[in-house]
py3Dmol code that shows the C-alpha trace and the ligand (Angstrom):
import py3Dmol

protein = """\
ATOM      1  CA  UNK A   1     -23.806  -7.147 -26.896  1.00  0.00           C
ATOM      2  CA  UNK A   2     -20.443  -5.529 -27.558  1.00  0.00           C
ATOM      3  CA  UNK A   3     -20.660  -3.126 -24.847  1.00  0.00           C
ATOM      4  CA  UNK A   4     -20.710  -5.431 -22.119  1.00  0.00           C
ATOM      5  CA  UNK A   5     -17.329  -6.193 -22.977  1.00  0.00           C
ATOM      6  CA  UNK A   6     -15.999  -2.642 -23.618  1.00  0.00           C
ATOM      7  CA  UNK A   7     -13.716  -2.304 -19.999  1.00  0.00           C
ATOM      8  CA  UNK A   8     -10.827  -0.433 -19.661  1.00  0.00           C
ATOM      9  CA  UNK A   9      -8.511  -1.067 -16.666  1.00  0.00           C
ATOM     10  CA  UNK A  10      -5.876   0.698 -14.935  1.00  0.00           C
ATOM     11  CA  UNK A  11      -3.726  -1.655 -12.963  1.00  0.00           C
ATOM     12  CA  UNK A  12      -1.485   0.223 -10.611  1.00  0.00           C
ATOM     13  CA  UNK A  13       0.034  -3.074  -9.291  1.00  0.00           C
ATOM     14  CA  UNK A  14      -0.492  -4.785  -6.305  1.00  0.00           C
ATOM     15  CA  UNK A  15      -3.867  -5.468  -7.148  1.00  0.00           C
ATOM     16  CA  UNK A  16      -4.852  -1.694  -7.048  1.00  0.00           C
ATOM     17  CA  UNK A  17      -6.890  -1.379 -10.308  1.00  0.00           C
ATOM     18  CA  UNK A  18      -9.774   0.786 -11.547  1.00  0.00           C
ATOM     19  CA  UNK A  19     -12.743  -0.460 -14.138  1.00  0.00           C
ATOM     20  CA  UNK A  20     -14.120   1.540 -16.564  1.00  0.00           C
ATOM     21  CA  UNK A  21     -17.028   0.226 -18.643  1.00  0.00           C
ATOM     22  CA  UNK A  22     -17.298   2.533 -21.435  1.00  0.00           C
ATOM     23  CA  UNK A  23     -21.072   2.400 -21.467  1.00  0.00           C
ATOM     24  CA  UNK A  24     -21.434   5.447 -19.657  1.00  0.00           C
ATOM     25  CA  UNK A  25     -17.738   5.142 -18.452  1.00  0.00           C
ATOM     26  CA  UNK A  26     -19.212   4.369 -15.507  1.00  0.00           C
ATOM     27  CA  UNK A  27     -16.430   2.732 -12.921  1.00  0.00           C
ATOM     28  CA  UNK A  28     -17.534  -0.430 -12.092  1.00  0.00           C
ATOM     29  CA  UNK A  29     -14.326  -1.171 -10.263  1.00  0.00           C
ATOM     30  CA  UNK A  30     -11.812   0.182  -7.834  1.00  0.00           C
ATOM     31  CA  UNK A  31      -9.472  -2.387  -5.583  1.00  0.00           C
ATOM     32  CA  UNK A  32      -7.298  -1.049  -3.639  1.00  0.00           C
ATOM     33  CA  UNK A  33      -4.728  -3.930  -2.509  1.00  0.00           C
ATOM     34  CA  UNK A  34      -7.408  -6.598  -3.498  1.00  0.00           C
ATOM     35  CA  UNK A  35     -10.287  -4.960  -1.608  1.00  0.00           C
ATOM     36  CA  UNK A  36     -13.349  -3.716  -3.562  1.00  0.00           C
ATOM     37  CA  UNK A  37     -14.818  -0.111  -2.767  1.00  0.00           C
ATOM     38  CA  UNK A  38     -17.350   0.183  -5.003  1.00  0.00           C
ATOM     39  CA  UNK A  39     -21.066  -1.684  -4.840  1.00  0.00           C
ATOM     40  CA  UNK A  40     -22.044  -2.908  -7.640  1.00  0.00           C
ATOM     41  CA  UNK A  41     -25.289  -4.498  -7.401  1.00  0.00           C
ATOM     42  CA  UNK A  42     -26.065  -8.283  -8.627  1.00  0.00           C
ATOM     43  CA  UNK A  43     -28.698  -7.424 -10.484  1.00  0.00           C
ATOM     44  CA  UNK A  44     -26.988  -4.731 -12.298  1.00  0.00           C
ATOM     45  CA  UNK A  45     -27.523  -5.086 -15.953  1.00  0.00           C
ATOM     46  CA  UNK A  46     -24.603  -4.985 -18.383  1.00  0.00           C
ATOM     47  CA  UNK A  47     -26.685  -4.390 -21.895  1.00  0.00           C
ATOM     48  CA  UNK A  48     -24.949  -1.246 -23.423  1.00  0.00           C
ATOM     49  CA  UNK A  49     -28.947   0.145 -23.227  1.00  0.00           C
ATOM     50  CA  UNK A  50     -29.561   0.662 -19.340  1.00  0.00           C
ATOM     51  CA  UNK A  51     -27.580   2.888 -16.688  1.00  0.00           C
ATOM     52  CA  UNK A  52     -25.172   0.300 -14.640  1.00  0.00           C
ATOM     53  CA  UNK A  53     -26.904  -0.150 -11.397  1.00  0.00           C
ATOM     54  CA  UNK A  54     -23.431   0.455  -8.827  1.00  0.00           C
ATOM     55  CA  UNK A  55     -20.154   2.146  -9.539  1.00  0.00           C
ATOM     56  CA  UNK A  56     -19.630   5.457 -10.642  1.00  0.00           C
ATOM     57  CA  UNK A  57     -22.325   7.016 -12.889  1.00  0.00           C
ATOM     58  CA  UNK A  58     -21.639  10.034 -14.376  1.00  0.00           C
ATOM     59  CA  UNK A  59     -24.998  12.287 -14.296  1.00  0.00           C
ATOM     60  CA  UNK A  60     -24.937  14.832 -16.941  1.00  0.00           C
ATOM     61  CA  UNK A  61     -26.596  17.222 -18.324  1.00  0.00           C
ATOM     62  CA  UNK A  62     -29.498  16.460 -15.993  1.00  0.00           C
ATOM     63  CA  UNK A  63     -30.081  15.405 -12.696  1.00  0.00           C
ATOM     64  CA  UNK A  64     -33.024  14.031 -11.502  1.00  0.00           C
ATOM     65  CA  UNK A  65     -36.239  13.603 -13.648  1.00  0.00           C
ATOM     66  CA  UNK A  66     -35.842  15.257 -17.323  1.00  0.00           C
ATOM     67  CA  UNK A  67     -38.611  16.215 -19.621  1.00  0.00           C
ATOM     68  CA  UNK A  68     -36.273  15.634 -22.512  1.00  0.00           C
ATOM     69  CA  UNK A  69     -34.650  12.598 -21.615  1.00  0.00           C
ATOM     70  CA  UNK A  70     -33.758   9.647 -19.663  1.00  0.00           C
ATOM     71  CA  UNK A  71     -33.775  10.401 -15.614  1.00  0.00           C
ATOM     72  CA  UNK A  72     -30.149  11.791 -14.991  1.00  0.00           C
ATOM     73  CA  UNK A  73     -29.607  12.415 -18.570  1.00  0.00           C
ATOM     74  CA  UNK A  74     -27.810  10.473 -21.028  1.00  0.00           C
ATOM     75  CA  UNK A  75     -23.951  10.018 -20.278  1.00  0.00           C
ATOM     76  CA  UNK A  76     -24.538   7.390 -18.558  1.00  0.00           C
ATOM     77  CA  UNK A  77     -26.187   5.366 -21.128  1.00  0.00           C
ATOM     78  CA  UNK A  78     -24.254   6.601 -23.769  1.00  0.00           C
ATOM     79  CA  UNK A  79     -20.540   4.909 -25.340  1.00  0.00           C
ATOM     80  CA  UNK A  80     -17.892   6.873 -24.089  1.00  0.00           C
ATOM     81  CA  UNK A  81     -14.255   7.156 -26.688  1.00  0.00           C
ATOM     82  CA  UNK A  82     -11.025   6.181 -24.878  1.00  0.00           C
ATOM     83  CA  UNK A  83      -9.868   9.354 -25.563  1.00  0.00           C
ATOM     84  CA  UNK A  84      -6.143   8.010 -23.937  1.00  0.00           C
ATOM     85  CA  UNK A  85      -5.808   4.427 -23.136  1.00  0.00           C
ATOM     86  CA  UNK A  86      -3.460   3.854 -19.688  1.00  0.00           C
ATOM     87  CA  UNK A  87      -0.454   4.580 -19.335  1.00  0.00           C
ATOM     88  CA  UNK A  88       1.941   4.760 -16.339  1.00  0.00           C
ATOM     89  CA  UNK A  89       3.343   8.533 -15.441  1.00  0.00           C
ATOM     90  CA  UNK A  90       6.286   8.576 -14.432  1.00  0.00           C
ATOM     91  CA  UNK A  91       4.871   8.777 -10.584  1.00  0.00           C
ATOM     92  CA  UNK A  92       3.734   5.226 -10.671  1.00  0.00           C
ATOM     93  CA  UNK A  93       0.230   6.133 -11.177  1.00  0.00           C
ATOM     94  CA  UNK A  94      -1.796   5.179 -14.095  1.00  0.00           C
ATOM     95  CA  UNK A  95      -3.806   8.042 -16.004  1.00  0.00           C
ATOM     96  CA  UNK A  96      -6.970   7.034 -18.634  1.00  0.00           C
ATOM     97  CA  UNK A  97      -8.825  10.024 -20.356  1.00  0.00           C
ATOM     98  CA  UNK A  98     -12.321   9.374 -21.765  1.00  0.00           C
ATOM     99  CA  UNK A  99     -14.437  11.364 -24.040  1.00  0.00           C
ATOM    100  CA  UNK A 100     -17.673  12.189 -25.683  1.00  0.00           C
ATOM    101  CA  UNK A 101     -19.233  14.981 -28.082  1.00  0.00           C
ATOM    102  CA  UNK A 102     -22.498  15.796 -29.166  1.00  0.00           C
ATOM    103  CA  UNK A 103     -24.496  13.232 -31.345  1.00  0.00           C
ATOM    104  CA  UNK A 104     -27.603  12.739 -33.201  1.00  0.00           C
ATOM    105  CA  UNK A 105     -28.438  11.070 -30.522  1.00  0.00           C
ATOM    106  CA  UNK A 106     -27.936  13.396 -27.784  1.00  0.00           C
ATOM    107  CA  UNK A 107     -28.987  16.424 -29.973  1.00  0.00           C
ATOM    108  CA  UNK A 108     -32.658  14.583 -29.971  1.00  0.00           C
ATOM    109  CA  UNK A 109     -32.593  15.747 -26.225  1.00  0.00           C
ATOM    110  CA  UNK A 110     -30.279  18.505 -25.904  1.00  0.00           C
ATOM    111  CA  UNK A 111     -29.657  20.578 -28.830  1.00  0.00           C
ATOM    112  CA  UNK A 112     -25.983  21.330 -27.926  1.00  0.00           C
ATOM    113  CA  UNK A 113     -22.780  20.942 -29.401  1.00  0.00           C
ATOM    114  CA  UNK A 114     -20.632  19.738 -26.666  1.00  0.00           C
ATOM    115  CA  UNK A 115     -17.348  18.040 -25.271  1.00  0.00           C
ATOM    116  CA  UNK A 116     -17.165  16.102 -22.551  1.00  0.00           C
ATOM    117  CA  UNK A 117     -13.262  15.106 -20.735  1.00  0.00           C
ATOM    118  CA  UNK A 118     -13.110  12.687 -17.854  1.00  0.00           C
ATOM    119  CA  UNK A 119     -10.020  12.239 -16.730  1.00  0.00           C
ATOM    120  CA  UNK A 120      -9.257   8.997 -14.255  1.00  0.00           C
ATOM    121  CA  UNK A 121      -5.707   8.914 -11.974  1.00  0.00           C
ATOM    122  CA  UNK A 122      -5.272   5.648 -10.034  1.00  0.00           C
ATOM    123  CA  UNK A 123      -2.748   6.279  -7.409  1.00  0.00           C
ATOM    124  CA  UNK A 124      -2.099   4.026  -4.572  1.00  0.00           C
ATOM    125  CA  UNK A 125      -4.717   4.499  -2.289  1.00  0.00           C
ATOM    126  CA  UNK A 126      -6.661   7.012  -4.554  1.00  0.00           C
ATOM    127  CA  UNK A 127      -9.189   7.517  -7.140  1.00  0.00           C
ATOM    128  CA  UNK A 128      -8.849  10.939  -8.865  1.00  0.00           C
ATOM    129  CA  UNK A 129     -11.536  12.273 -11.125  1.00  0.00           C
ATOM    130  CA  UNK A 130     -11.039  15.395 -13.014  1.00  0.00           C
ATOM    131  CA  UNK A 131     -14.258  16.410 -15.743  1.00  0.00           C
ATOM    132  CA  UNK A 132     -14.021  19.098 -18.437  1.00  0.00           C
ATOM    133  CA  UNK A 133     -16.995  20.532 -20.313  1.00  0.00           C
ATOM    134  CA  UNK A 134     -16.593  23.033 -22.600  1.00  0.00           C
ATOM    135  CA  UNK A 135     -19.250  24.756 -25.192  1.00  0.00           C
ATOM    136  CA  UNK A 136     -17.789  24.860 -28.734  1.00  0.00           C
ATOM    137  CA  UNK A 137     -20.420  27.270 -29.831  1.00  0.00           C
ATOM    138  CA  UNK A 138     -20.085  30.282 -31.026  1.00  0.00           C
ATOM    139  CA  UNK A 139     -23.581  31.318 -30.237  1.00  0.00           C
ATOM    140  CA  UNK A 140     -25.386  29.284 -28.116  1.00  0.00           C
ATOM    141  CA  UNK A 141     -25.205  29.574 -24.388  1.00  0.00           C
ATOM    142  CA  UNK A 142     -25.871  26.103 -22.332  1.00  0.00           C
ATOM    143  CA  UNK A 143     -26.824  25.177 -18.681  1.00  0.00           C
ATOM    144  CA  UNK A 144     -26.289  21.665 -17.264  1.00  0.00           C
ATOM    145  CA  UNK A 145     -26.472  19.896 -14.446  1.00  0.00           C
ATOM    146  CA  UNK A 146     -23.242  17.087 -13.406  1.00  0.00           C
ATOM    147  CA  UNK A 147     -22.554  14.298 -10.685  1.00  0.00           C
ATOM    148  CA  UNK A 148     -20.592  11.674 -10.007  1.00  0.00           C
ATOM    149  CA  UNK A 149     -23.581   8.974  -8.867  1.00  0.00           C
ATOM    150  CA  UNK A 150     -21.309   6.744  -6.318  1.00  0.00           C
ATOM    151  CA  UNK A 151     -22.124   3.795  -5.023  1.00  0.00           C
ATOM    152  CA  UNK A 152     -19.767   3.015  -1.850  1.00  0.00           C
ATOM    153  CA  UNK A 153     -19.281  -0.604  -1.229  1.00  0.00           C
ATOM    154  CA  UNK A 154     -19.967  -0.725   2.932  1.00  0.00           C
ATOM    155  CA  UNK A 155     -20.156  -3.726   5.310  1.00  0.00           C
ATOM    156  CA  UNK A 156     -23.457  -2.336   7.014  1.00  0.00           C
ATOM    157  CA  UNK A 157     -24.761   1.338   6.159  1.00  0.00           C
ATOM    158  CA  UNK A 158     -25.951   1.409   9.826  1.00  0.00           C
ATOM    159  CA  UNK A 159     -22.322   1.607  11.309  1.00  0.00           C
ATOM    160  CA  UNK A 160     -21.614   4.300   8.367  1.00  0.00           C
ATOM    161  CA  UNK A 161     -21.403   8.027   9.517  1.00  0.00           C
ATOM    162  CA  UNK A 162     -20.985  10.544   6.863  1.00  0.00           C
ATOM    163  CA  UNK A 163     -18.841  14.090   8.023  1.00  0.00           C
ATOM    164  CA  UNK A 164     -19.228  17.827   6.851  1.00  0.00           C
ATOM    165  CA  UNK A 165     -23.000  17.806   6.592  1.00  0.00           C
ATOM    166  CA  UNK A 166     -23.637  19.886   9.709  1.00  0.00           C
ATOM    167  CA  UNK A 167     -25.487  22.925   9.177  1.00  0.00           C
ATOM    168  CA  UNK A 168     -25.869  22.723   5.540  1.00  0.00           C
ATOM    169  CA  UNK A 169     -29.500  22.608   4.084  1.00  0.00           C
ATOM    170  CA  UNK A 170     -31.217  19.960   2.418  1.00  0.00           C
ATOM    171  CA  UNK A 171     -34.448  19.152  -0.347  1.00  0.00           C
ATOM    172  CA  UNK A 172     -35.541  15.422   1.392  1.00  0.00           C
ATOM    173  CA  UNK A 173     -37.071  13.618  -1.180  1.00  0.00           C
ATOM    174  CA  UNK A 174     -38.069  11.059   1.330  1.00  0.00           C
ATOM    175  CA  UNK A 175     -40.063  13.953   2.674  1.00  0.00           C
ATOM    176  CA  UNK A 176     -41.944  15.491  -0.291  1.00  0.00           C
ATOM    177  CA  UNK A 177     -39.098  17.418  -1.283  1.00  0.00           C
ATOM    178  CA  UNK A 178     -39.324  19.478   2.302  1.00  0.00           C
ATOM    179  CA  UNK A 179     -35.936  21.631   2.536  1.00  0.00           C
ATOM    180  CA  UNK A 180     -34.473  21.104   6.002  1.00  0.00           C
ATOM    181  CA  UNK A 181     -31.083  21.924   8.023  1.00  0.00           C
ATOM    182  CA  UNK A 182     -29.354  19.444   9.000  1.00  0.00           C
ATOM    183  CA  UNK A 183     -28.596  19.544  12.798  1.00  0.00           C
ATOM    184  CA  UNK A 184     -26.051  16.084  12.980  1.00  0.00           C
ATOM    185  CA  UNK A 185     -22.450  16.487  13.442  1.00  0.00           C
ATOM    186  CA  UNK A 186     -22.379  13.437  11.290  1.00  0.00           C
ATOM    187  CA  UNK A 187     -25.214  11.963   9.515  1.00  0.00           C
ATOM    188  CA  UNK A 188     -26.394   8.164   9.926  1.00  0.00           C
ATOM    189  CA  UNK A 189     -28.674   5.857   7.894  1.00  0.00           C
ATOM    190  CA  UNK A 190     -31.377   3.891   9.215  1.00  0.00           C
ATOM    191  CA  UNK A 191     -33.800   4.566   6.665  1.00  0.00           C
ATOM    192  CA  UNK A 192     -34.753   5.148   2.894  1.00  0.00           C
ATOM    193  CA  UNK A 193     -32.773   8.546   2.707  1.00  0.00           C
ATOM    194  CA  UNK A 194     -33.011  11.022  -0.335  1.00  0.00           C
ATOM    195  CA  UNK A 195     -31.334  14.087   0.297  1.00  0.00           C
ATOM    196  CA  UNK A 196     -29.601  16.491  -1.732  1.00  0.00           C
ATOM    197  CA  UNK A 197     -27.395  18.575   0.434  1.00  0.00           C
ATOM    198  CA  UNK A 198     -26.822  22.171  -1.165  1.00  0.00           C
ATOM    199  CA  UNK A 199     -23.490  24.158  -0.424  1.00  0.00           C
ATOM    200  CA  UNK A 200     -21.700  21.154   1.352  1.00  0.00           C
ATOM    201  CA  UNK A 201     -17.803  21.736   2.165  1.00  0.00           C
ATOM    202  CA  UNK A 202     -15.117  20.160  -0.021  1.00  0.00           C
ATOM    203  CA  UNK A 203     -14.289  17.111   2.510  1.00  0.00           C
ATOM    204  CA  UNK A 204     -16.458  14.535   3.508  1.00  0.00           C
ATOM    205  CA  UNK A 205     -15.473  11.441   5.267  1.00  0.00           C
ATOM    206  CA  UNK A 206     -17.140   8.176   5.710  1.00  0.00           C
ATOM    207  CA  UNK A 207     -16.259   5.543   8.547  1.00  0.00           C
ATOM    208  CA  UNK A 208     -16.693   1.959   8.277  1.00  0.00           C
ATOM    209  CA  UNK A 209     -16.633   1.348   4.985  1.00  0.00           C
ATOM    210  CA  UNK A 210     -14.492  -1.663   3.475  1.00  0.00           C
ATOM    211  CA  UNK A 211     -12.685  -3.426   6.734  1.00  0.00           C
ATOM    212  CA  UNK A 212     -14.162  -1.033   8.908  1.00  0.00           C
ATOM    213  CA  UNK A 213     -11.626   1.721   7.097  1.00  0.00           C
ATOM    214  CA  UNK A 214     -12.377   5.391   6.515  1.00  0.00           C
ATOM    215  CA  UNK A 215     -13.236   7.021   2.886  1.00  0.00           C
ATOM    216  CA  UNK A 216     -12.180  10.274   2.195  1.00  0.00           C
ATOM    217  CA  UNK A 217     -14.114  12.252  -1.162  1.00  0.00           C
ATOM    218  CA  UNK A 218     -12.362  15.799  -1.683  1.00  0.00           C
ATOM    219  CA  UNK A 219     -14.365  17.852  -4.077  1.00  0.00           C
ATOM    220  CA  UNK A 220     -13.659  20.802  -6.566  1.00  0.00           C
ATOM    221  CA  UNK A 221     -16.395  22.889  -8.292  1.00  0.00           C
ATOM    222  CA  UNK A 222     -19.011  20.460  -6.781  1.00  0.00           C
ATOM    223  CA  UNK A 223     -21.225  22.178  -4.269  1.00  0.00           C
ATOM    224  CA  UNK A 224     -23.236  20.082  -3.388  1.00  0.00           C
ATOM    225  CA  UNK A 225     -23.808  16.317  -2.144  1.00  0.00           C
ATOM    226  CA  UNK A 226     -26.583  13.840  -2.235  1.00  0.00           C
ATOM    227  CA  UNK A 227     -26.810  10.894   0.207  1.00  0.00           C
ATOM    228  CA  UNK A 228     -28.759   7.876  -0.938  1.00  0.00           C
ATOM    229  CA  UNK A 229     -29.681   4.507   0.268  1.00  0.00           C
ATOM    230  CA  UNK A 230     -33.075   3.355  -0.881  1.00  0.00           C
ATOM    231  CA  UNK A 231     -33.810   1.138   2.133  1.00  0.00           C
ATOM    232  CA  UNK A 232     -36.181  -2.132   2.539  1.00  0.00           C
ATOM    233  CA  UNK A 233     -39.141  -0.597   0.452  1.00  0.00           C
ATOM    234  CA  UNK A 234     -37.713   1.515  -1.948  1.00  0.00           C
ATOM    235  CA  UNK A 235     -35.004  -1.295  -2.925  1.00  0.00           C
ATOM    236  CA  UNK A 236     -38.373  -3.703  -3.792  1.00  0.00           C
ATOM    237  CA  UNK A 237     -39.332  -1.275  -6.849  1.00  0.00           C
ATOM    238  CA  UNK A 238     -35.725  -1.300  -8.269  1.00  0.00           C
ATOM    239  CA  UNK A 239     -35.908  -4.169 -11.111  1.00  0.00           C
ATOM    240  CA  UNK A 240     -31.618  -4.307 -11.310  1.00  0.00           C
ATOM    241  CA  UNK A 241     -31.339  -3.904  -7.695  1.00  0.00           C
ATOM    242  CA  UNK A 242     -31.528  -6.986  -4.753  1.00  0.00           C
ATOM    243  CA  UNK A 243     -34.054  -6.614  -2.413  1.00  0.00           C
ATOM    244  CA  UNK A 244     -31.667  -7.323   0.229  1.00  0.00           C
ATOM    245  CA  UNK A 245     -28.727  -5.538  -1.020  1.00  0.00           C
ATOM    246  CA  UNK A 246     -29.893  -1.663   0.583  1.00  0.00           C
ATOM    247  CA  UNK A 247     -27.387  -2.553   3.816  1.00  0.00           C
ATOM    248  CA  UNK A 248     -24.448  -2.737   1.944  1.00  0.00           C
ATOM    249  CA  UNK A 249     -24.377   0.574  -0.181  1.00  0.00           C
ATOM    250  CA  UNK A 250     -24.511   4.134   0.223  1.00  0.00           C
ATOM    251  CA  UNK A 251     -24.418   6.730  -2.425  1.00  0.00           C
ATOM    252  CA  UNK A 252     -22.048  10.286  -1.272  1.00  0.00           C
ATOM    253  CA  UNK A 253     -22.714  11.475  -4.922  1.00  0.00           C
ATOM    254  CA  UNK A 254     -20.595  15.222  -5.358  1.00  0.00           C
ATOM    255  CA  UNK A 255     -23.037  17.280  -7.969  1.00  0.00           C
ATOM    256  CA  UNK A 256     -23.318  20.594  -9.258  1.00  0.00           C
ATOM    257  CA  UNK A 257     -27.227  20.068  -9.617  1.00  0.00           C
ATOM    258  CA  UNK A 258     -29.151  22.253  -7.228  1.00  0.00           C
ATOM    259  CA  UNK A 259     -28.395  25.450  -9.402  1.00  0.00           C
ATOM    260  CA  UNK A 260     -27.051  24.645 -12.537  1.00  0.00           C
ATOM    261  CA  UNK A 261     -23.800  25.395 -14.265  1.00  0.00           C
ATOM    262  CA  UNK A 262     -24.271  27.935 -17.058  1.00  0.00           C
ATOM    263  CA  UNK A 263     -21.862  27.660 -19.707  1.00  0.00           C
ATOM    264  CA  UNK A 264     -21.449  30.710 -22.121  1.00  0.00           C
ATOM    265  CA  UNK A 265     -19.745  30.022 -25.727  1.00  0.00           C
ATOM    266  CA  UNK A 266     -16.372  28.952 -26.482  1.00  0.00           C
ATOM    267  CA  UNK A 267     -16.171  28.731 -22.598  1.00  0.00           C
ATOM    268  CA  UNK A 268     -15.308  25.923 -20.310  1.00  0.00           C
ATOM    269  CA  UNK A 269     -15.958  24.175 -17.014  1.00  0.00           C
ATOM    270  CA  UNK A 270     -13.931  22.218 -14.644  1.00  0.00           C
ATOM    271  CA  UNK A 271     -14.669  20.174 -11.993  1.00  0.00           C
ATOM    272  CA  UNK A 272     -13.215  17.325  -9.756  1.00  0.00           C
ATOM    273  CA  UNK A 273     -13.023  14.553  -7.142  1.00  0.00           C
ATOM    274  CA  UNK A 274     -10.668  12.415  -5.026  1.00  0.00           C
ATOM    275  CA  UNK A 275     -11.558   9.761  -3.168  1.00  0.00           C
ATOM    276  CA  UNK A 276      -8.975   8.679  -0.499  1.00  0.00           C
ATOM    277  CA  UNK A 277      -9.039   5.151   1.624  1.00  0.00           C
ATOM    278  CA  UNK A 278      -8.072   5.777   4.633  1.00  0.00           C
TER     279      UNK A 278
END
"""
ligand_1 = """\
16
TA6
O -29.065 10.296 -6.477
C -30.169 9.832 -5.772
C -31.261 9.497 -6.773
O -31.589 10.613 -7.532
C -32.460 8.885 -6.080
O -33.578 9.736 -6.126
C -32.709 7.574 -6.795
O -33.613 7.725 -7.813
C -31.320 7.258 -7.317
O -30.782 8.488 -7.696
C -31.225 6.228 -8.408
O -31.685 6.718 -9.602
P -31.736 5.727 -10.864
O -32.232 6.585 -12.000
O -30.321 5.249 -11.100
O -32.644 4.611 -10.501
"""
view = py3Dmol.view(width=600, height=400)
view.addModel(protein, "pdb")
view.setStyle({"model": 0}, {"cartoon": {"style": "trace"}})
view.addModel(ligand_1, "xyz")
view.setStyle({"model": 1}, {"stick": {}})
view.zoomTo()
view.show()
């Protein structure tokens, strides 16, 4: 059971800290003067085999359903290196790099060498997320798909509103997969809601999350977004999730998944997130 007790944390002071678990290096905590922002759910099982069920996944190489593999690949059931353990900068914030490579293991799915960086900046009233993956081949061209799977801690979804979805297309997997346009200025939940957004802007911004404050998610090199919240009868037929937990979550997840990235040899890819409380 030595993964369950494999956290790293970045305390920023003044109880602003971020938890990584390095199963996955999933976040499984971010309090920003005391308050939680991320749902994590009670039922969420913490046995270095299964995904975390709340935090911060980290989806790669697959989103989704994989032939190969576990659904949304393996990273996040994998053990990540602490590539760089915390340290302060000289700004005050407090910077943690983690790390993984190709394995037997991972080469079982996905025959590629790879390197994965995910670099974590806890600033005062932000989370900042910066991934590198680069293809150490010399030969072999890749293609993956990557997302940050979050889980937003929220008072009641139903008062949540979600910004910079207007206009921008969508496969509703609530819906059969039917591809739709969405025609809300902002979008609300009041139902099981599946939907991966394709070609979203770089801002989003969610209202009444923790204490009824706003939560900004800035995003680089991720095009698109997914909005989740699995609702009365979905949330029955998830084993490590509470039946009567759906009103207090919602997943903004920023992915690179509805085309996927193509990485050539000796070539590299960068991508990244901030998250903001407002
Ligand atoms: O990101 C949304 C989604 O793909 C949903 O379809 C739902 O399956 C959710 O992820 C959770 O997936 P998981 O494999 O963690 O149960």
């Amino acid at each position: 059971m030595a993964a369950a007790t494999s956290v790293v944390v970045l305390d920023r002071g003044n109880n602003t800290t971020c938890t990584i678990n390095l199963h996955g290096a999933t976040v499984v905590s971010w309090r920003v003067n005391n308050q939680e922002q991320l749902f994590v759910s009670k039922q969420a099982i913490f046995d270095g085999k299964k995904p975390i069920r709340g935090g911060i996944p980290f989806v790669f190489p697959q989103f989704g359903p994989w032939t190969f593999g576990p659904q949304h690949g393996f990273a996040r059931i994998v053990r990540w290196n602490l590539e760089k353990a915390p340290e302060r900068l000289p700004s005050g914030d407090v910077e943690a790099i983690f790390s993984i490579m190709d394995s037997e293991f991972t080469r079982s799915m996905w025959n590629y060498p790879f390197r994965l960086t995910y670099r974590l900046i806890l600033r005062e009233k932000e989370l900042h997320f910066n991934i590198g993956v680069y293809n150490p081949s010399k030969d072999l061209t890749f293609s993956f798909n990557l997302l940050l799977h979050t889980y937003f801690k929220v008072p009641d979804v139903r008062r949540c509103q979600i910004t910079g979805l207007h206009g921008c297309t969508f496969i509703d997997k609530s819906r059969d997969g039917t591809v739709f346009q969405e025609g809300r200025d902002v979008v609300t939940i009041s139902e099981w809601t599946d939907r991966l957004y394709q070609n979203t802007p770089q801002e989003h911004i969610i209202t009444n999350v923790v204490s009824g404050r706003k939560m900004r998610i800035q995003k680089y090199n991720f095009p698109d977004t997914v909005v989740w919240n699995p609702w009365i009868e979905k949330a029955k037929e998830i084993s490590d999730f509470g039946d009567d937990e759906f009103p207090n979550m919602v997943c903004v997840e920023s992915g690179h998944v509805s085309s996927p990235v193509i990485l050539l040899p000796g070539t590299a890819f960068e991508a990244s997130q901030i998250l903001q409380v407002m």
